[in-house]
C-alpha positions in Angstrom: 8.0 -28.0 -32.9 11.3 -28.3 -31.6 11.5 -29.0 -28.0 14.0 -25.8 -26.9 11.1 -23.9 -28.7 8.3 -26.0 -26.6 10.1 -25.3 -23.5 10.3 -21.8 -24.4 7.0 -20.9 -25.5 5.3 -23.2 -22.7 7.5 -21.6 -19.8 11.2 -20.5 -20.3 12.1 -20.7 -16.8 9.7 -21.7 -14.1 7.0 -22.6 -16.3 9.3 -24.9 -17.9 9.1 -27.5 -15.0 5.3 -27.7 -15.6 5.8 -29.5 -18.6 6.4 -32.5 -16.8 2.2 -32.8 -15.4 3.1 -35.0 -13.0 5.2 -32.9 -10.2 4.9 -35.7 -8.4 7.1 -37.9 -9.8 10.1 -38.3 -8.6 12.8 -38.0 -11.4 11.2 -34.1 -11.7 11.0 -32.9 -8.4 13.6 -31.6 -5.7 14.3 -33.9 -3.0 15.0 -31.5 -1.2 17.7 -33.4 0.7 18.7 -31.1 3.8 22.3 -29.9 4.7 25.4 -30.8 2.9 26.5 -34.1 4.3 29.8 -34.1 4.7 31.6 -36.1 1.7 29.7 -33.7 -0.7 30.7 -30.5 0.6 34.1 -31.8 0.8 34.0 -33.3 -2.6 37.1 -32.0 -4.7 34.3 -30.6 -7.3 33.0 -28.6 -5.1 36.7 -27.4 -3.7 37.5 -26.9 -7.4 34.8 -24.9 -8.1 35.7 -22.5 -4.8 39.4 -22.5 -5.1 40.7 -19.2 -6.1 37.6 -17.4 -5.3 37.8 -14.6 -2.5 34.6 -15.4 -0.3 34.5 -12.1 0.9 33.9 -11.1 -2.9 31.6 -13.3 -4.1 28.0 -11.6 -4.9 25.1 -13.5 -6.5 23.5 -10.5 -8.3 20.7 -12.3 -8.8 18.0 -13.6 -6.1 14.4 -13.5 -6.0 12.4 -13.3 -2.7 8.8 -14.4 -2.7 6.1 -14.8 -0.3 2.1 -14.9 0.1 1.9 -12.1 2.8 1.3 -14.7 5.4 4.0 -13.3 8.1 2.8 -10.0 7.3 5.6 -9.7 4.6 3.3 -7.4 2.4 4.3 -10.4 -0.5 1.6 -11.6 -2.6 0.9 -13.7 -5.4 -1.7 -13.9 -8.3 -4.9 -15.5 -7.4 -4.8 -17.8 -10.5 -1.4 -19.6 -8.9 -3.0 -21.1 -6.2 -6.2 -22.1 -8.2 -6.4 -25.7 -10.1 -8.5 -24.1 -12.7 -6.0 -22.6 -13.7 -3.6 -25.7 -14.2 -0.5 -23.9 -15.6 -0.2 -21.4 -13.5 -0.8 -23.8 -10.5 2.0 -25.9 -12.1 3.9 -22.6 -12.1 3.0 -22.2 -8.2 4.1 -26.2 -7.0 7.1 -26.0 -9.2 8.6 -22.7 -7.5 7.8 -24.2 -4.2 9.8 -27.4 -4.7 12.3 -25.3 -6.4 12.8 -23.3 -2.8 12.0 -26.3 -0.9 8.9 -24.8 1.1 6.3 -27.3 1.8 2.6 -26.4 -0.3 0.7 -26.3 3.2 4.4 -25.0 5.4 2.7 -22.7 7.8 4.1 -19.8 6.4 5.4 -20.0 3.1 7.0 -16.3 3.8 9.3 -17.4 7.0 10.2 -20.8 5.4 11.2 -19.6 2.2 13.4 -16.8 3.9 14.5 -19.7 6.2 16.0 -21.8 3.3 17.7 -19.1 1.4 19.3 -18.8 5.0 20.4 -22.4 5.6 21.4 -22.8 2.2 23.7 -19.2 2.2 25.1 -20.7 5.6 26.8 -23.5 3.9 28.9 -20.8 1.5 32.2 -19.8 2.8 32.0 -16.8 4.8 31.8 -13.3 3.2 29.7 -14.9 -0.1 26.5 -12.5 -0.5 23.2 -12.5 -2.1 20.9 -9.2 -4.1 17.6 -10.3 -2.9 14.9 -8.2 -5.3 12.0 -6.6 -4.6 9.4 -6.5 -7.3 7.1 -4.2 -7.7 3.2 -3.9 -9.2 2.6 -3.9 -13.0 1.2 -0.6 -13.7 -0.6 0.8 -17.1 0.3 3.4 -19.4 -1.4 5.7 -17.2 0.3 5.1 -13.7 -2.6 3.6 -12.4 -1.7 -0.3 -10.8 -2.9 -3.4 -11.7 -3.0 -6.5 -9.7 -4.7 -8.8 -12.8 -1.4 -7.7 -14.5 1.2 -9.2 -11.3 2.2 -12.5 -11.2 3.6 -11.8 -7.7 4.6 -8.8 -6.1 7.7 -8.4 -3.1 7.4 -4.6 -1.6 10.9 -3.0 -0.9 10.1 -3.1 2.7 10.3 -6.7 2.5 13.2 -6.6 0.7 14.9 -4.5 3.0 13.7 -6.1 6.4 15.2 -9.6 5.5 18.6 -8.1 4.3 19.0 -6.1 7.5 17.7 -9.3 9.5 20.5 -11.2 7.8 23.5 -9.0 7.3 26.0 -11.3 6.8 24.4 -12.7 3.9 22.8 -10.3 1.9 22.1 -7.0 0.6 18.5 -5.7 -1.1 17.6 -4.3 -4.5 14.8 -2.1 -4.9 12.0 -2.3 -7.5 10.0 1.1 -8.2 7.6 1.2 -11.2 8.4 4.7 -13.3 4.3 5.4 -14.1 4.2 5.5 -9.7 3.1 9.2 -9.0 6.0 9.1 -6.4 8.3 7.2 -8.3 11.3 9.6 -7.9 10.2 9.5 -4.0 10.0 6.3 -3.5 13.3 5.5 -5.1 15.4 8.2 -3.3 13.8 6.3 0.0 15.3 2.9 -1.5 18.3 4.2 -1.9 18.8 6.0 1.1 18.3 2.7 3.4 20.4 0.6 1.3 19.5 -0.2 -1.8 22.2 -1.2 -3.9 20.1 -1.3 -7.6 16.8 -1.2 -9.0 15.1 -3.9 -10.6 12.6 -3.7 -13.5 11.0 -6.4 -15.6 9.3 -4.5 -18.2 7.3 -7.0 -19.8 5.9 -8.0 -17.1 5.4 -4.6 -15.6 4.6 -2.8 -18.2 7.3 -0.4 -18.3 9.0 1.2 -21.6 12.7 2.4 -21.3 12.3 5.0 -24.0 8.9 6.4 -21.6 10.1 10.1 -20.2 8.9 8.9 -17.0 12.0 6.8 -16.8 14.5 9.9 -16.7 14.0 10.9 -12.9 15.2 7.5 -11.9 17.9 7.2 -14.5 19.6 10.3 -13.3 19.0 9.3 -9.6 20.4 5.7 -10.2 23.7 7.7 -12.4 24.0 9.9 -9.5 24.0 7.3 -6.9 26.1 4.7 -9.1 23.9 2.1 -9.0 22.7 0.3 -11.4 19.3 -0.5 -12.6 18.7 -4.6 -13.6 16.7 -5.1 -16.3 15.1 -8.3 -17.9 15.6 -8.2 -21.4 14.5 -10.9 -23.9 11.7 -12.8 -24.0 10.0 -13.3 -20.4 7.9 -16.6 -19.9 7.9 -17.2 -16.4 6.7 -14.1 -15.1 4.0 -13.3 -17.4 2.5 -10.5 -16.3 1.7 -7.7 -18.6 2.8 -9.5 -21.6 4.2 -7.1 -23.3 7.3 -9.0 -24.8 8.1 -6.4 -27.1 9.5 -3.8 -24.0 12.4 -6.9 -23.5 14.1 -5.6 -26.3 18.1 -5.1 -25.2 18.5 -2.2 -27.7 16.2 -0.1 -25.6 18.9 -0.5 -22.9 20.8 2.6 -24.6 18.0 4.9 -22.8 19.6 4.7 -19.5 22.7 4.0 -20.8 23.0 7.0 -22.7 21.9 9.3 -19.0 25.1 7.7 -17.7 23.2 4.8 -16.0 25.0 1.6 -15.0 22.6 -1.3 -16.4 22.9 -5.1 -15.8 20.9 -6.8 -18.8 19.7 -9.7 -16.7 20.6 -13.5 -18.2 22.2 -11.4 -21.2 18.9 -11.6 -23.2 19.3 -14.7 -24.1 16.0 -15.7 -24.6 14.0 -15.1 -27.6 13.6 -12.8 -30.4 13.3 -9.2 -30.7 13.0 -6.7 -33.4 16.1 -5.5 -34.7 15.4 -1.3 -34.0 18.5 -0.1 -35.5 17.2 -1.7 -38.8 13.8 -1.4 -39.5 12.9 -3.3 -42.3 15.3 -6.2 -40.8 13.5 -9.3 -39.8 13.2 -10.5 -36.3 16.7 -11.6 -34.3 17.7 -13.2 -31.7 17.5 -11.1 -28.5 21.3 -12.5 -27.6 22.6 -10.9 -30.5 21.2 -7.8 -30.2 22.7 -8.0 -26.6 26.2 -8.5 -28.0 25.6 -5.9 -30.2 25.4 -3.4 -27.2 28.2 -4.9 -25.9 30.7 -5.2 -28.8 29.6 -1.2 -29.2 31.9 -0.9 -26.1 29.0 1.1 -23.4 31.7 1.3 -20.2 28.5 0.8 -18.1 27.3 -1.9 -19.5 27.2 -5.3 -18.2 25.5 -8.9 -18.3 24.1 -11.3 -15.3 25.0 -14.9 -16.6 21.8 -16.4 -13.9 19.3 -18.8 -16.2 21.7 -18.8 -19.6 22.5 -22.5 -19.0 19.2 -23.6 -18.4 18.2 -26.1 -21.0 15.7 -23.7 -23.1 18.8 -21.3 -24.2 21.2 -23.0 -27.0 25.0 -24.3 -27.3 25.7 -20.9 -29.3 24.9 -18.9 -26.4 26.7 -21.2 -23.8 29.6 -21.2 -25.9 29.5 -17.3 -26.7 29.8 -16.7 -22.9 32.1 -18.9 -22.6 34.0 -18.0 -25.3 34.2 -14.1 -25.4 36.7 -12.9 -23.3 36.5 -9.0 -24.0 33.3 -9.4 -22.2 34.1 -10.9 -18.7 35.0 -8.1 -17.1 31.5 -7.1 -17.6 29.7 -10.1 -16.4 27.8 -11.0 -13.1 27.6 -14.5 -11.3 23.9 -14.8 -10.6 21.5 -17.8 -9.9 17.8 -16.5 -10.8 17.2 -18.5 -7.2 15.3 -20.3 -6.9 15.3 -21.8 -10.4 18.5 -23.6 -9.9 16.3 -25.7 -7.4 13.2 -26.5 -10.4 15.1 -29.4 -11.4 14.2 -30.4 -15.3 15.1 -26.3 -16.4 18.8 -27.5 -16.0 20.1 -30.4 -18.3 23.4 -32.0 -17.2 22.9 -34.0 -20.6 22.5 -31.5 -22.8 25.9 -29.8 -21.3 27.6 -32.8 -21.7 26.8 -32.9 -25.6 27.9 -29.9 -26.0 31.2 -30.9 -24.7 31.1 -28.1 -21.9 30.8 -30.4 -19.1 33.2 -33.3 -18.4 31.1 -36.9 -17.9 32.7 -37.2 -14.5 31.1 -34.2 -13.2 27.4 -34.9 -13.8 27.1 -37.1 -10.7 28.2 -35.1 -8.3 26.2 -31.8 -9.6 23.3 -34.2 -9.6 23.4 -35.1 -6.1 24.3 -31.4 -5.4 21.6 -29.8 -6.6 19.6 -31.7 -4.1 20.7 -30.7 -1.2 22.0 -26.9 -2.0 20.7 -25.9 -5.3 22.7 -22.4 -5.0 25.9 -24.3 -4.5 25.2 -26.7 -7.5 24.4 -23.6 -9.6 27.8 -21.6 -8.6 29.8 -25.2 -9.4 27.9 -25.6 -12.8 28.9 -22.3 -13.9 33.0 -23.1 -12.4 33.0 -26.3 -14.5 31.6 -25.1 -17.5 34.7 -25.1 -20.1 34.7 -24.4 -24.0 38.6 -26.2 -24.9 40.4 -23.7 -22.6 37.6 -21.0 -22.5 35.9 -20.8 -19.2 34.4 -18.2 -16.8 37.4 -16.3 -14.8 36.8 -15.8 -10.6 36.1 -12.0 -11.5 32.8 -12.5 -12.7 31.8 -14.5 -9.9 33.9 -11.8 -7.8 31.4 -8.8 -9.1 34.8 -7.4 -10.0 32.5 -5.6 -12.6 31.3 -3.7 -9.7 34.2 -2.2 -8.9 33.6 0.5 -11.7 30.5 1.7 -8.9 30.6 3.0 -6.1 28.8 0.1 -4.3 28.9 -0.9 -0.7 30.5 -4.6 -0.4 
């Protein structure tokens, strides 16, 4: 089996780091190193990486908050995480945690994971700001929730309450599940304190784009101009549901085509889906049925970059991104926090083969991602270069955004 499959099949993103059995060794786990020291966030790879960026423009679109309920947070997390029976999902669990540097027995793993998202924001130029997602229950087909389905669930409330507890830094994306009885509700509530998108993993959750459900919170979203982020490709870190198939990026032309903005989070670039426009056609790559929506030229249509050069996607991809210009005014800086912290899903290596990353840089994004894995992940994506082909400031600008009517 070849190993980008291994990785894939045995955990995409978080999952990946529980290949490696033993979290405790070193080499595979996140020192966790504290505050920039000084020489680092001085380092002239890091100013590179931030010159010519307007701070008071720079979004991450792309930020998970989790949590255990234990501050009364309302957060929770699958039984099956916490339990060594269970040995990959407790893998799953450990890895997270280092990722987000929150001590396994920290006295509340909701405070201290909110308080290290803070520290490391603080160390961005200020202005620089962070979507932090809800995540709502998997549901069934018939509306009714299921907590056996939820890997880990973040209510809006949280959401909201950390974002207005940290203004500076960041603002709060919604997730509503479309089988909810009050779905239509519960969005128009989101919306009205603040949310600036929905988010919706439907293989995970259990939700199908093409379900008439949907429509209420299309229109409400088109209405509003916001846009609804959806996870499309295959899905291994957040099992969930398991229904892979509801990934697939065609299905995207559902909202798209009720005049709803849509951000195809990581640009489905993982997996394989069936090709829908061509029925008879074998499986394809979810990334090119992605730039198939794309190259059809959808004005509200755009791509987060977070996860897409993690070492489970492949040089094609990297270099597509890279590469295709027509598309960056339509793509999102995001991190997929706190994976940039997991450390074996990113491979300086494997960058460097691919003649994207310079030699000279590895060092420096190693040490980096120790002590401000957000930081390393924003510099990573700076440095990246195909020949002359690299990402432009606007996509780590959200200049995208400009074609909403978003709050900033």
């Amino acid at each position: 089996m070849k190993r980008r499959h291994w990785l894939a099949c045995c955990g995409g993103a978080a999952l990946g780091a529980g290949l490696f059995t033993s979290l405790g060794a070193r080499s595979w786990r996140n020192a966790c190193r504290g505050p920039l020291p000084a020489d680092l966030a001085a380092d002239e790879l890091v100013a590179a990486a931030l010159d010519g960026l307007d701070p008071a423009r720079l979004v991450d679109t792309h930020a998970h908050l989790l949590g255990t309920g234990d501050a009364g947070s309302g957060c929770r997390i699958h039984p099956h995480l916490t339990q060594a029976w269970h040995p990959v999902e407790h893998l799953r669990r450990r890895a997270i945690l280092n990722g987000a540097c929150v001590a396994e027995d920290a006295l509340s793993i909701d405070t201290a994971y909110v308080d290290r998202l803070v520290a490391l924001a603080a160390e961005f130029p200020a202005g620089a700001r962070w979507w932090l997602f809800a995540f709502d229950e998997a549901h069934d087909d018939d509306g009714r929730m299921r907590h056996a389905w939820t890997t880990f669930h973040v209510p809006d409330r949280w959401a909201a309450t950390v974002a207005a507890r940290h203004p500076a830094h960041f603002d709060w994306v919604a997730s509503v599940h479309p089988y909810r009885a009050d779905a239509a509700e519960r969005l128009d509530a989101a919306l009205a304190a603040g949310a600036v998108a929905l988010k919706w993993l439907p293989s995970a959750m259990n939700i199908d784009l093409a379900d008439a459900r949907c429509r209420p919170l299309y229109d409400r979203l088109a209405r509003a101009g916001r846009p609804l982020i959806v996870h499309c490709g295959a899905e291994h870190a957040v099992p969930g549901a398991g229904r892979q198939g509801l990934g697939n990026p065609l299905a995207v032309r559902h909202p798209l085509a009720r005049g709803t903005p849509v951000i195809v989070a990581h640009c489905a670039s993982l997996g394989r889906m069936p090709d829908t426009d061509r029925r008879s056609a074998p499986q394809r790559p979810a990334f090119e049925l992605f730039a198939r929506l794309m190259d059809e030229g959808h004005d509200r249509l755009f791509g987060d970059i977070s996860a897409v050069f993690q070492r489970n996607r492949g040089a094609e991809v990297w270099r597509t991104l890279l590469r295709r210009e027509a598309w960056h005014s339509r793509l999102l800086h995001g991190s997929d926090h706190p994976l940039p912290g997991v450390v074996p899903l990113f491979s300086l290596p494997a960058l460097q083969r691919a003649g994207l990353l310079a030699d000279d840089d590895a060092p420096v994004l190693d040490r980096l991602r120790h002590h401000n894995p957000l930081l390393f992940d924003l510099v990573l994506q700076r440095r990246l270069r195909d020949g002359a082909a690299r990402l432009p400031a606007a996509v780590f600008e959200a200049r995208a955004l400009d074609l909403l009517r978003l709050p900033r």
